[in-house]
Structure formats: structure tokens, C-alpha cells
KEKE-3310 file (N, C-alpha, C; in steps of 0.2 Angstrom, whole numbers, plus 5000, padded with zeros to 4 digits):
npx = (4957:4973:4987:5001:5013:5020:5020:5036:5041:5035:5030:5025:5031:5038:5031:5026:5027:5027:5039:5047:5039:5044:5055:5056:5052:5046:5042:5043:5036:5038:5041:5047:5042:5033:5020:5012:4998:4991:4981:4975:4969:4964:4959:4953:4947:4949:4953:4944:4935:4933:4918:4919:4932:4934:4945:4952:4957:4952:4966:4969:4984:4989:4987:4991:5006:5007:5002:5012:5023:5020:5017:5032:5038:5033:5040:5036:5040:5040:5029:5015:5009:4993:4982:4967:4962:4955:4950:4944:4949:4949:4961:4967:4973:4978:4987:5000:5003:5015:5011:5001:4989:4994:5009:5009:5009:5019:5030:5027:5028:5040:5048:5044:5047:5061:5076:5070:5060:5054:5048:5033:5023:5009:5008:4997:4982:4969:4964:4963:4955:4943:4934:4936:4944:4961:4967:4972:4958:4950:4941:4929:4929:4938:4950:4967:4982:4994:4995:4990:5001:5013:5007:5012:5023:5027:5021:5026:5042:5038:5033:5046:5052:5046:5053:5048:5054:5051:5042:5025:5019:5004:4991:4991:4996:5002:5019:5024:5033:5044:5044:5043:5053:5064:5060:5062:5075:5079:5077:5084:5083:5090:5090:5078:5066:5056:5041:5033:5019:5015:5006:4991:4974:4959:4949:4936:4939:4942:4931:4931:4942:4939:4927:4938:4947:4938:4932:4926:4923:4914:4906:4920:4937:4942:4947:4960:4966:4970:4964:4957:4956:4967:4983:4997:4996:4999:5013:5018:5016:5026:5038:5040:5040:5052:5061:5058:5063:5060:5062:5054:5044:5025:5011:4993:4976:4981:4978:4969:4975:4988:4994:4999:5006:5017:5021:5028:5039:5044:5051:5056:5070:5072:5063:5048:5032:5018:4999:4988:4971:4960:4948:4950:4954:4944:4931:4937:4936:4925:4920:4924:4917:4907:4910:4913:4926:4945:4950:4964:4972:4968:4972:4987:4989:4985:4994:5005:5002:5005:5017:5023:5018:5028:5033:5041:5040:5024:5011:4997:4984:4985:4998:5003:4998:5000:5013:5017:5012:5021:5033)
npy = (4747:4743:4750:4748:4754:4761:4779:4789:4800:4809:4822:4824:4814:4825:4832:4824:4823:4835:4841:4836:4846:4859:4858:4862:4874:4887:4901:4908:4917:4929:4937:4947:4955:4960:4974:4983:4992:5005:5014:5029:5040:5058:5062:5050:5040:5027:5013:5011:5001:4996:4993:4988:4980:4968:4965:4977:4993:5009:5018:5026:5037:5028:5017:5017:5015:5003:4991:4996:4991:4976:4972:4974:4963:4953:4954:4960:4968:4982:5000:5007:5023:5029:5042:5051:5066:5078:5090:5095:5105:5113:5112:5105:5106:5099:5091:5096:5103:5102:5099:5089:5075:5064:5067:5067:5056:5048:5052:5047:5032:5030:5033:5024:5013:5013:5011:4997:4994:5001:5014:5021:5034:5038:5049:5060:5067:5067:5061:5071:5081:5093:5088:5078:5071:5068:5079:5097:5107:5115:5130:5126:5112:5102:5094:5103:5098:5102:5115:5104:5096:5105:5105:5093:5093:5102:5092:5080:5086:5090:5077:5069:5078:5074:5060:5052:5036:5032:5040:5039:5045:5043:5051:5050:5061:5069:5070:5069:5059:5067:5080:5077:5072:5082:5090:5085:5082:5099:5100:5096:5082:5071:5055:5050:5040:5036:5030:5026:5026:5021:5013:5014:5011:5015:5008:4998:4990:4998:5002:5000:5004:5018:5020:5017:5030:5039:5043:5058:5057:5063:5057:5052:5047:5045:5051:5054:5044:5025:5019:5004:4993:4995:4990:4993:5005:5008:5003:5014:5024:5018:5018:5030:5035:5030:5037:5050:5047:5036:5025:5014:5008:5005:4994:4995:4990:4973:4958:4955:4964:4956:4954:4964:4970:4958:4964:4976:4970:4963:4976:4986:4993:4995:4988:4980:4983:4979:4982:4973:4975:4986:4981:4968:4960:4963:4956:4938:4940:4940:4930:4919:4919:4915:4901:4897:4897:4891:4901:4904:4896:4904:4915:4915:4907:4919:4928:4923:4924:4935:4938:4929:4933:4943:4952:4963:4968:4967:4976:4971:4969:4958:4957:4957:4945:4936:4936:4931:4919:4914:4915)
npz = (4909:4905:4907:4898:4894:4906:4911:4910:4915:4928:4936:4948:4956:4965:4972:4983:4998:5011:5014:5002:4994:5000:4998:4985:4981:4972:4974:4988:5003:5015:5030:5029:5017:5016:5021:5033:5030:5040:5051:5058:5068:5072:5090:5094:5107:5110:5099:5085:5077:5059:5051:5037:5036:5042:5059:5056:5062:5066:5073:5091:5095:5104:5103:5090:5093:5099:5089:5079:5086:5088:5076:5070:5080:5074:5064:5051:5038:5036:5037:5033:5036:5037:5037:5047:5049:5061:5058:5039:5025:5009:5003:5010:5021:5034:5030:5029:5042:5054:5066:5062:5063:5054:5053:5066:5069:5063:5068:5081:5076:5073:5085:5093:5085:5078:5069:5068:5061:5042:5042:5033:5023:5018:5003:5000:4998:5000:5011:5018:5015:5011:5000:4997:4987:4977:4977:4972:4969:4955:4951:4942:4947:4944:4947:4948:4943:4943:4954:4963:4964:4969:4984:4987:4987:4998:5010:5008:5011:5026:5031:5030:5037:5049:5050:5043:5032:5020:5009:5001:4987:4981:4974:4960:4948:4935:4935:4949:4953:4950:4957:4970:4974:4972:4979:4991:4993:4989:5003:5011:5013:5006:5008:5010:5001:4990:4987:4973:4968:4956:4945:4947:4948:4946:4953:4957:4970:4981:4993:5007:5009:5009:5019:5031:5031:5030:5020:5011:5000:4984:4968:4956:4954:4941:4933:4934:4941:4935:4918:4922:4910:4904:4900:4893:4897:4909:4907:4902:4913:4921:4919:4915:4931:4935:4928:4934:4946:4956:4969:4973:4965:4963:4963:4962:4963:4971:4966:4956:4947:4942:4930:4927:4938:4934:4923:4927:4936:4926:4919:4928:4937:4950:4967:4966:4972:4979:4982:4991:4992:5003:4998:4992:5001:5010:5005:5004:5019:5022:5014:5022:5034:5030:5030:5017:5011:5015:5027:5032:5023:5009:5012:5013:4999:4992:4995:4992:4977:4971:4975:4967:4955:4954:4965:4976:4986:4996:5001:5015:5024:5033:5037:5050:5056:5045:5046:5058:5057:5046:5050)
capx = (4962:4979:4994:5007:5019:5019:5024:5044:5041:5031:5029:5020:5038:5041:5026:5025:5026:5025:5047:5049:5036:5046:5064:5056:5046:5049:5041:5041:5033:5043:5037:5052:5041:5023:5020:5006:4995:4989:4975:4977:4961:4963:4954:4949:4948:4948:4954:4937:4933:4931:4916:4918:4939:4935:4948:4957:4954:4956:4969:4974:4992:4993:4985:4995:5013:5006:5000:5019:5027:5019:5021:5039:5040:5034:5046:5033:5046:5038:5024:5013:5004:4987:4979:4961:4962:4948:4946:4948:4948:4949:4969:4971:4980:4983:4993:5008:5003:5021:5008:4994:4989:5000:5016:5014:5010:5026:5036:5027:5030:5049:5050:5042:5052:5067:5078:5069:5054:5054:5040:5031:5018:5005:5009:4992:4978:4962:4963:4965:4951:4935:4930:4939:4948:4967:4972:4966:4951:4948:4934:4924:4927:4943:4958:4971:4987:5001:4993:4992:5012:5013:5004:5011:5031:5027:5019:5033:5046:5035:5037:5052:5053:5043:5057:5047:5061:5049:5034:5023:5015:5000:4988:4993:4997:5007:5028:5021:5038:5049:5042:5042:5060:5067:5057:5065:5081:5082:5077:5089:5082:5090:5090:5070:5066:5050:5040:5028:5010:5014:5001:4985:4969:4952:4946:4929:4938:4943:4927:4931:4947:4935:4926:4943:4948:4932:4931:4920:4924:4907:4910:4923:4944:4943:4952:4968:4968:4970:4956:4956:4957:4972:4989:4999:4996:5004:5019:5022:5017:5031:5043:5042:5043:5059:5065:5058:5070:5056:5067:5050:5037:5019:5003:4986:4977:4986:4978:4964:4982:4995:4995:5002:5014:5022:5024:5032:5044:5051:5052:5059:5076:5069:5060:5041:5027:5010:4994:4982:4970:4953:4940:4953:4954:4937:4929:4940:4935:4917:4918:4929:4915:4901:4914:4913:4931:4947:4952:4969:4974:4969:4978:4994:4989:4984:5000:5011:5003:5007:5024:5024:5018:5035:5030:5045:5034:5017:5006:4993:4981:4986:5004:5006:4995:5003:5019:5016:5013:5027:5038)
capy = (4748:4743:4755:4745:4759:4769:4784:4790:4807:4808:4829:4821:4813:4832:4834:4817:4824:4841:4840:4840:4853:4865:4858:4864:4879:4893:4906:4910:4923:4929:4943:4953:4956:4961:4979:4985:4999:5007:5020:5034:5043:5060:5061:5044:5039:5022:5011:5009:4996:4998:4988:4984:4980:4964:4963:4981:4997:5015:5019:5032:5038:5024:5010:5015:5014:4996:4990:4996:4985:4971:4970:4974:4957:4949:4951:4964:4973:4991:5002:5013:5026:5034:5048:5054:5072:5080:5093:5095:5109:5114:5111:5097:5111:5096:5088:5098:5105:5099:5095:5086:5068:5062:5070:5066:5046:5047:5054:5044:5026:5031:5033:5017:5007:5015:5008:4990:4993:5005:5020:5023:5036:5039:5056:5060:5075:5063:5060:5078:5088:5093:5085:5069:5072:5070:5088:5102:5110:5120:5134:5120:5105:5097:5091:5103:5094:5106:5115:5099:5094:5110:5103:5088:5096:5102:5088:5076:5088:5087:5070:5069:5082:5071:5056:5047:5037:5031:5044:5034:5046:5039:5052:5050:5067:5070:5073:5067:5060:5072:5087:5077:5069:5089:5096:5081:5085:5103:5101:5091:5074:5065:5049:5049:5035:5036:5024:5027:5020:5020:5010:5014:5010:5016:5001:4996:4985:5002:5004:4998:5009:5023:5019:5016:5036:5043:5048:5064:5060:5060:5056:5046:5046:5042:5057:5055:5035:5024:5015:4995:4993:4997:4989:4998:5014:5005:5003:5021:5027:5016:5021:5039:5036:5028:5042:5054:5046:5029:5021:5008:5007:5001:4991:4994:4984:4967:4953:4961:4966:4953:4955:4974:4966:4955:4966:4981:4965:4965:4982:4990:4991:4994:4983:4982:4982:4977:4982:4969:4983:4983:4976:4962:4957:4961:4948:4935:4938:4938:4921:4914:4920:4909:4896:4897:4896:4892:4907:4904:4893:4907:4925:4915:4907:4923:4933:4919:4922:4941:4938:4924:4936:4947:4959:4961:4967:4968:4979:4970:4970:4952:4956:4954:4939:4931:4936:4926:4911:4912:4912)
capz = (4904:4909:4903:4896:4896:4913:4911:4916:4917:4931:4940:4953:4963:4970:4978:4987:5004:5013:5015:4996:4989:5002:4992:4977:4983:4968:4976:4996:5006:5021:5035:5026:5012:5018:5023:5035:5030:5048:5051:5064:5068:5078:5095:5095:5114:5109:5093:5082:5071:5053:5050:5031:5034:5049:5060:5056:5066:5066:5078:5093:5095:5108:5099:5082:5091:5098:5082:5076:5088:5087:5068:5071:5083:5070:5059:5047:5035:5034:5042:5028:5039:5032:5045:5046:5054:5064:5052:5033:5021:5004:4999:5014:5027:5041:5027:5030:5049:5059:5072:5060:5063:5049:5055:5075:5069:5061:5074:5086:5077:5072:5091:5095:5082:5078:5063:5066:5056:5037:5043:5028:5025:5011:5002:4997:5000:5001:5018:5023:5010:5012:4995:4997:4981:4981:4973:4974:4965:4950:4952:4939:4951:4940:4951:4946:4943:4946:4961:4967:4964:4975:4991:4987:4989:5005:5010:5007:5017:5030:5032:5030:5043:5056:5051:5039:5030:5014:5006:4995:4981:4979:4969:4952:4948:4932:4938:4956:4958:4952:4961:4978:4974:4971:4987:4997:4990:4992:5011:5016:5014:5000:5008:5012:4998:4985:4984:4968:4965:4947:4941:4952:4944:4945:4956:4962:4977:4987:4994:5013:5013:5010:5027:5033:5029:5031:5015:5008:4991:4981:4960:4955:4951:4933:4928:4935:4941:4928:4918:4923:4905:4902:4902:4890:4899:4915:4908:4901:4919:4926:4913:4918:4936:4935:4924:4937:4952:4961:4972:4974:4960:4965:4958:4964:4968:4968:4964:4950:4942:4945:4925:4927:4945:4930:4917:4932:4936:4919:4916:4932:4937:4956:4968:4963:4979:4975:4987:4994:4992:5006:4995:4990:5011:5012:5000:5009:5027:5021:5014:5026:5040:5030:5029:5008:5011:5020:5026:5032:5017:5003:5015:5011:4994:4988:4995:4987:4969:4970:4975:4964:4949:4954:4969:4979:4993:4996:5006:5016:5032:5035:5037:5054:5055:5039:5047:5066:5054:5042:5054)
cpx = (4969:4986:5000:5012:5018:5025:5032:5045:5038:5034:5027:5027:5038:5035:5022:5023:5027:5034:5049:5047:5039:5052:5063:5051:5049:5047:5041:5038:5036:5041:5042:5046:5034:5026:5014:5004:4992:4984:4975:4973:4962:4957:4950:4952:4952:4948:4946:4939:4930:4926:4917:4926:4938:4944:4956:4953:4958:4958:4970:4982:4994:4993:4991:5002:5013:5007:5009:5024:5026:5020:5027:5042:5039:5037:5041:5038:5049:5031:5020:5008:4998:4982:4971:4962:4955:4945:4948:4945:4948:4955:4971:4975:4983:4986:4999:5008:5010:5014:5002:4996:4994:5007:5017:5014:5015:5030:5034:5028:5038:5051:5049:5046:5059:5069:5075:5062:5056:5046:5042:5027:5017:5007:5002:4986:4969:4960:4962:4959:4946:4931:4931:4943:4956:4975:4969:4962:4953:4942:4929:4926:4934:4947:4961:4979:4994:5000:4993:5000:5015:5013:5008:5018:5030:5025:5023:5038:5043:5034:5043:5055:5052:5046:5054:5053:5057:5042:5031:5018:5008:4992:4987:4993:5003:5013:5027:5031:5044:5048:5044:5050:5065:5066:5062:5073:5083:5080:5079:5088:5083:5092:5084:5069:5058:5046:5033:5025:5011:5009:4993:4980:4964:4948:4940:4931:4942:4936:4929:4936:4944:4934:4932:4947:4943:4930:4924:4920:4916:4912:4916:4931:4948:4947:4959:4968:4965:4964:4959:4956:4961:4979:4996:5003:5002:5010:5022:5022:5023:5038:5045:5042:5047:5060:5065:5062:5065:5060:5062:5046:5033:5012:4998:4982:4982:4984:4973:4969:4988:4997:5001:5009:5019:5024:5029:5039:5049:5053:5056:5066:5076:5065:5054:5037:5022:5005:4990:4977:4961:4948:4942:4951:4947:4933:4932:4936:4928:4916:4921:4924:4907:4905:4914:4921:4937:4949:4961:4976:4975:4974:4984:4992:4990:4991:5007:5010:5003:5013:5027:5022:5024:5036:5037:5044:5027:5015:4999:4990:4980:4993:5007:5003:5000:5010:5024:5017:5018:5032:5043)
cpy = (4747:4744:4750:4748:4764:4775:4786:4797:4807:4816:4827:4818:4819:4833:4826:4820:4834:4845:4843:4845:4857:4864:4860:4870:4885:4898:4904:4918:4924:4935:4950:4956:4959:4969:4981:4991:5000:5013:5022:5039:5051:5061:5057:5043:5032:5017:5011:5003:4998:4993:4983:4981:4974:4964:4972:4988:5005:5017:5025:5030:5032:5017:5009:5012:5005:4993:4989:4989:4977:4967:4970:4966:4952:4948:4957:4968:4978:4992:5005:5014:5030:5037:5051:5060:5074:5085:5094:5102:5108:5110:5104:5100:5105:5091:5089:5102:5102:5095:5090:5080:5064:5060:5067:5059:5043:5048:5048:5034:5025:5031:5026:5010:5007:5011:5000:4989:4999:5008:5022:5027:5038:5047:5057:5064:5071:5063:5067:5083:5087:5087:5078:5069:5071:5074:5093:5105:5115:5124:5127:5112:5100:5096:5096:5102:5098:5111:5110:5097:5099:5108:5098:5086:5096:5096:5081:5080:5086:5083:5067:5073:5079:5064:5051:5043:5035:5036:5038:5039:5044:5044:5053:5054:5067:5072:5073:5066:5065:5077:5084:5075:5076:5091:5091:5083:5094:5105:5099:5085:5070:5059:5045:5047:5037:5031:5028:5025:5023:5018:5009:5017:5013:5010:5004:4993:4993:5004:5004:5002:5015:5026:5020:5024:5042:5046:5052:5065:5060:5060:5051:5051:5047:5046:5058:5046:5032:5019:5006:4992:4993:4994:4990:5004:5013:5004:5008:5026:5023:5018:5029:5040:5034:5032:5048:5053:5038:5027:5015:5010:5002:5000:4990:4996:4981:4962:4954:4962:4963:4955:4961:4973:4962:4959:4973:4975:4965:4971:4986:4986:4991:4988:4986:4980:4983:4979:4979:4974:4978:4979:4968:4959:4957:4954:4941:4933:4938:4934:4918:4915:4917:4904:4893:4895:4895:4896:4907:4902:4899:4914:4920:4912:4915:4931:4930:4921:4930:4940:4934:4930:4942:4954:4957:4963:4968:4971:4974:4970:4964:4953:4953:4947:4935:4931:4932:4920:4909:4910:4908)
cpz = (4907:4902:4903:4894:4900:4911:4914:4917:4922:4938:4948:4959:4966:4971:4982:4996:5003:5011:5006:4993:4993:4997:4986:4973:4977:4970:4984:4998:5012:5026:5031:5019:5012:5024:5027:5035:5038:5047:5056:5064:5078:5082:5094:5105:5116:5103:5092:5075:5066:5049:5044:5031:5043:5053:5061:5058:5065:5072:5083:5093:5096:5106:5094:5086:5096:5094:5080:5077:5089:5080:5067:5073:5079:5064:5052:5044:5035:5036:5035:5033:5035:5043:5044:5052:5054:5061:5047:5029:5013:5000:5006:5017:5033:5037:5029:5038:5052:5065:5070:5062:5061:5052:5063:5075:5066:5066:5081:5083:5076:5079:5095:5091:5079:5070:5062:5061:5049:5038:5037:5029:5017:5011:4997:4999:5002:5006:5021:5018:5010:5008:4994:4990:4985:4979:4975:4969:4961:4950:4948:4940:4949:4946:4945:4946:4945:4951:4965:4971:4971:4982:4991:4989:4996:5010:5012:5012:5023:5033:5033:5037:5050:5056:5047:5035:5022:5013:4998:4993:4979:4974:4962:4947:4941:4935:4942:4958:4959:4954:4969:4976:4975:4976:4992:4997:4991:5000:5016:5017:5009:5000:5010:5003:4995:4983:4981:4968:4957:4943:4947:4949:4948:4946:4959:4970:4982:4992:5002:5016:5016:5015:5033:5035:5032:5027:5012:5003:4988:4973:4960:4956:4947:4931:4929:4938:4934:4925:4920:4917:4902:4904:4899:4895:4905:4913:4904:4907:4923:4924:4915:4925:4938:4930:4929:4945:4956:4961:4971:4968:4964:4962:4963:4961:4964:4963:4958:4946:4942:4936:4926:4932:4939:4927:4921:4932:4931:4917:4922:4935:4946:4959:4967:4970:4976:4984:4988:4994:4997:5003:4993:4997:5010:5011:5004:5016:5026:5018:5017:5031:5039:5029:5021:5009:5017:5021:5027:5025:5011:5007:5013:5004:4989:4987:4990:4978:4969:4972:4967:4955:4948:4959:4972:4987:4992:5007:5008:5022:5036:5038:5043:5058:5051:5041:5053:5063:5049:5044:5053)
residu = (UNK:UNK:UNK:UNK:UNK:UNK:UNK:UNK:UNK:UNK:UNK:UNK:UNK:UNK:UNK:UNK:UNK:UNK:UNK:UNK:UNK:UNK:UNK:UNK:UNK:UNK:UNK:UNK:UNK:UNK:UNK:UNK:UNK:UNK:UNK:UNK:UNK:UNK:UNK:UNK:UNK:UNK:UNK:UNK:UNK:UNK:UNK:UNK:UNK:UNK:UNK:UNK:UNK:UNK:UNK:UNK:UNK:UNK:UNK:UNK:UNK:UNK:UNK:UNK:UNK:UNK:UNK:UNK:UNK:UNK:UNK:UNK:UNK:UNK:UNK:UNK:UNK:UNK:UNK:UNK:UNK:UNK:UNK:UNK:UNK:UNK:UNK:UNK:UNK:UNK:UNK:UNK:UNK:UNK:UNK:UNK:UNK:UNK:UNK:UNK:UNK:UNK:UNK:UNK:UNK:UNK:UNK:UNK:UNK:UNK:UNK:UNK:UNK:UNK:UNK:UNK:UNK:UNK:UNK:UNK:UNK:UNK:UNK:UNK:UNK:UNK:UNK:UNK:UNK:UNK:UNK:UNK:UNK:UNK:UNK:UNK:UNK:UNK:UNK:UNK:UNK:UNK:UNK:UNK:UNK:UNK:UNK:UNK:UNK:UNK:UNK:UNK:UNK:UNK:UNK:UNK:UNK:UNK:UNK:UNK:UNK:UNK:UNK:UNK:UNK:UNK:UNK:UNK:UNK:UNK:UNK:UNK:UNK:UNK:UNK:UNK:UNK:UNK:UNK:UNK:UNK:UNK:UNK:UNK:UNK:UNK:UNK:UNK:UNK:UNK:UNK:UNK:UNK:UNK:UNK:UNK:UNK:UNK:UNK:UNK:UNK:UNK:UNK:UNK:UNK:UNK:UNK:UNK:UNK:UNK:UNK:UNK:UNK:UNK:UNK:UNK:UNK:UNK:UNK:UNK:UNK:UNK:UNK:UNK:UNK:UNK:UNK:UNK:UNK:UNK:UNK:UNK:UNK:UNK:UNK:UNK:UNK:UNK:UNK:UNK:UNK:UNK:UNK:UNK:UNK:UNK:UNK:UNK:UNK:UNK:UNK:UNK:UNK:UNK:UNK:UNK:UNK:UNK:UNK:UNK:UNK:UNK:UNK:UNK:UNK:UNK:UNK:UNK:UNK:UNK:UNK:UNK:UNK:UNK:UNK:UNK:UNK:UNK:UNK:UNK:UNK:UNK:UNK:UNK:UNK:UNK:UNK:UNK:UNK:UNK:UNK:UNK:UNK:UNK:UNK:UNK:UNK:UNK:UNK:UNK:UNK:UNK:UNK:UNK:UNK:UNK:UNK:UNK:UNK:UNK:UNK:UNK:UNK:UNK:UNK:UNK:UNK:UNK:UNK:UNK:UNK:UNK:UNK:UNK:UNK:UNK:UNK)
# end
């Protein structure tokens, strides 16, 4: 068939070579932008490997302020520390220890990177409670919500005490921010920053963090993370934690919710931070290791389209990889 009117529009000029699709790049990804979750496991001798999480490992003291540094060199934005201590109870007591895991991997990566890196730390009772829950219990088994907000005051000082400069909220606790925003504030730390998990679903792809934790949850979430189903409800949970002071609002997971990353984008008046969440990485590094896929090509395809749906950072276990090659 021969087209006797060629086309004069023609999309196809700007991506001719490699040169122009960068002069017309709308989205970029930059090591400024990517956060490294870390895992800090007391009385390990010896990093351990997290089988279901290739490539990511639970840390000693001395590995983690490594790890710190090496993501720093690469240019990595921000740290989010998460702690597995050697013993757990009831209400999560080595959450607010001065000496608990948590607390001395903050002091000890704040010591190791100084103002060149943003030391984060998960504010959240999961990792520290016998039941793996991330509140505390009601004689008939419920998470109760305002006993929790309690643990979750101190808990925040705390951190803040051992130099964290961001606490990130993360179990989704009615008034979660403003009770930790007021504790911070009246302890002397009103420039220790809030980053909210706002919209945190009731995922099937955390399974690997679990591992990653140690967790002793049995049962589910469902009654305080939010259903998967829902995107509505995500934007009256974002609504009220920007009314309750979130300097960051957060979407987890990411890519499962870029939907919820857009609609946070237009609705917050803060920056929004999305999390590659384990099962997401997971998935990935197990078709890339039957060679189903290329791997290097999708970790930045798929960081790009969570920016690209309006994260203005993202949490991921690629960071300082994705961060060497962005460069």
C-alpha cells in the first residue's frame, strides 16, 4: 500500500537516539530521591542474609554503619532504620530502651554520617512484640488504639533522643501523628520531622519483610491497615494527617498503588514518599535470576514509574545500587 499522504506529525522525531529521549525526559530518578530501608539484628556476629529479600541482609552494629556509608557515597538521600531486638514482650519494651537495638543504630549511623545522609527510623511496635502485632493488646486479642498512641509517644522521644532526625509512623493507629508530633514537641524536638505512612494497605507483597524482621505475627492486619480496595478511604487518611502536622506523607506499597501515589500527589501540600515494598523487590530478583526478565532495565523502569506517578521519594532496597548507576 503506498501512503500518499505521510504523516507531519510524527512523536517518533524525539526519540530517534539515546541524546534526545534524555532532552525530553519528563520524569527522572536521581540517588537524591531513593531511600534505604536497613535491618539491624541484635547480637548477630555476622550480617545474615535474608533468604526471601536476595541481596539484602540483617545487619550488626558494624555492618549497619557500613551499609550507611556506602549509601551515603552514593549519593542515597535517606537511611529508614528498622531493628530486630533479642528479646520481645508484650507492649514492645526495647522500643523505648535508651539502649534498645533501634536507638544505639541510630546513634551509631547519625555518628557514621553526620548531616550527609537524613537518619530515618520506623516508629512502630511490630518489630519489638512478642505477638508481632504493631500496638498493644486487649485482654481479647484486638490492638488497642490509644494504649498504642501511648507507646508510640515515647517511642518517638526516644528517637529523637538517640538523634534520629525523621520518625516514620508506620502503624496505622487513629491520631498516630498527632500524639507523636505533641510528644516530640513537648520534649524538646520540634525540628525532628514526621514522615506518615498514610495510606498503608493490607498487602499480600510484605511477606519477605516479615522474614526480614523476624516477625511473630500470626492472623492478619486487616483491622487497622487499610483494605486494598479502597481509594477513597486513602485520601481521607491523608487528609487528617496533614491536619495532624506530616511534614512527609507515605504510600505502601508502591507499585500495587501508584493509583493512591497519584492521587496523594494532588492532594498534599508536602512531599509524598512511596515504598518499594519487599515482595515488590522480591518478585523482580526471582525473574531476573531465571532470566524471565531484564533485571537491571525493570529496578529503574519501575522506580521511574513511581516517581513518575508523583513520589517525591521512594523507599527501596535497590537504592544504593540504583544510586551507583544513576549517577
Amino acid at each position: 500500500m503506498t501512503i500518499t499522504s505521510p504523516p507531519t506529525v510524527r512523536p517518533r522525531r524525539l526519540r530517534r537516539n539515546a541524546a534526545l529521549r534524555r532532552l525530553v525526559a519528563e520524569t527522572d530518578v536521581r540517588p537524591r530521591h531513593l531511600v534505604l530501608p536497613l535491618f539491624v539484628k541484635e547480637g548477630l556476629a555476622e550480617p545474615a542474609p535474608v533468604p526471601s529479600l536476595p541481596g539484602v541482609v540483617q545487619h550488626t552494629r558494624d555492618s549497619l554503619r557500613k551499609a550507611a556509608h556506602d549509601a551515603v557515597a552514593a549519593g542515597v538521600g535517606g537511611l529508614m532504620l528498622f531493628a530486630v531486638p533479642a528479646t520481645r514482650d508484650a507492649v514492645g519494651s526495647a522500643a523505648t530502651d535508651p539502649d534498645g537495638i533501634l536507638n544505639q543504630a541510630v546513634d551509631d549511623v547519625t555518628a557514621e554520617v553526620g548531616n550527609d545522609s537524613v537518619v530515618m527510623a520506623d516508629l512502630c511496635l511490630d518489630e519489638f512484640t512478642d505477638h508481632g502485632h504493631c500496638g498493644v493488646l486487649t485482654p481479647d486479642g484486638d490492638v488497642d488504639n490509644d494504649a498504642t498512641l501511648a507507646r508510640y509517644a515515647d517511642m518517638a522521644v526516644a528517637l529523637a533522643d538517640a538523634g534520629c532526625q525523621v520518625v516514620g509512623p508506620s502503624g496505622m493507629m487513629d491520631g498516630q501523628v498527632a500524639v507523636v508530633r505533641a510528644a516530640l514537641d513537648r520534649a524538646g524536638h520540634p525540628n525532628v520531622a514526621v514522615l506518615a505512612y498514610a495510606a498503608k494497605y493490607a498487602s499480600g507483597f510484605y511477606g519477605p519483610f516479615r522474614d526480614a524482621v523476624d516477625s511473630q505475627l500470626t492472623g492478619d492486619r486487616k483491622t487497622y491497615q487499610m483494605d486494598p480496595a479502597n481509594a477513597v478511604e486513602a485520601v481521607r487518611e491523608l487528609a487528617l494527617d496533614l491536619t495532624e502536622g506530616a511534614d512527609i506523607v507515605l504510600v505502601k506499597p508502591a507499585m500495587s498503588y501508584l493509583d493512591i501515589v497519584r492521587r496523594a500527589a494532588e492532594q498534599a501540600t508536602v512531599p509524598v514518599a512511596a515504598y518499594q515494598v519487599s515482595g515488590e523487590y522480591a518478585m523482580v530478583e526471582a525473574a531476573a535470576a531465571r532470566g524471565w526478565l531484564d533485571r537491571d532495565r525493570v529496578v529503574v523502569e519501575s522506580l521511574t514509574s513511581i516517581r513518575r506517578a508523583g513520589a517525591s521519594l521512594v523507599l527501596t532496597y535497590w537504592a544504593t545500587e540504583a544510586a551507583e548507576r544513576l549517577l
